[in-house]
C-alpha positions, 0 to 999 in steps of 0.5 A, a space after each residue: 572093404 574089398 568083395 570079390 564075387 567069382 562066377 559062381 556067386 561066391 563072395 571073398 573078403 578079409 573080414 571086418 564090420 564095415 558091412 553085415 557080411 550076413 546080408 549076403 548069405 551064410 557065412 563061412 569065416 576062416 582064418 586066413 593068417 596069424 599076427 603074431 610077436 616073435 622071439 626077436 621082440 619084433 612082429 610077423 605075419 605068418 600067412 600059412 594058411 593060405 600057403 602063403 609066406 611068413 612075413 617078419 621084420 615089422 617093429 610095429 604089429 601095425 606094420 605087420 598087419 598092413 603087410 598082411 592086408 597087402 598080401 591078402 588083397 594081391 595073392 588072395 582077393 586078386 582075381 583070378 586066385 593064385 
């Protein structure tokens, strides 16, 4: 699991339960995106709520949720944010 901490102490990550998050302080979980089949049969990630993009093409949600991991950690727990 990768934490960023910005200057003013707040912590970002993409959630999961390698450690208890709530040891840090109060906690505010968002979605950051949606995994999801499309109509094609395949699957996508679409990361709108992050204005980012949708990702598509995955035959696998495996695949999809890698493609997400991987967007997630440059475009959102990179530092600076962009």
């Amino acid at each position: 699991m990768d934490l960023v901490i910005d200057p003013h102490g707040q912590v970002r990550c993409v959630y999961d339960e390698t450690i208890d998050l709530a040891t840090l302080g109060k906690l505010s979980i968002r979605r950051a995106s949606y995994v999801e089949p499309n109509a094609d049969g395949g699957w996508m990630a679409d990361l709108s709520p992050l204005r980012g993009p949708r990702l598509a093409g995955f035959v696998h949600r495996s695949q999809a949720l890698e493609a997400e991991l991987v967007w997630l950690k440059r475009n959102w727990l990179a530092w600076p944010p962009t």
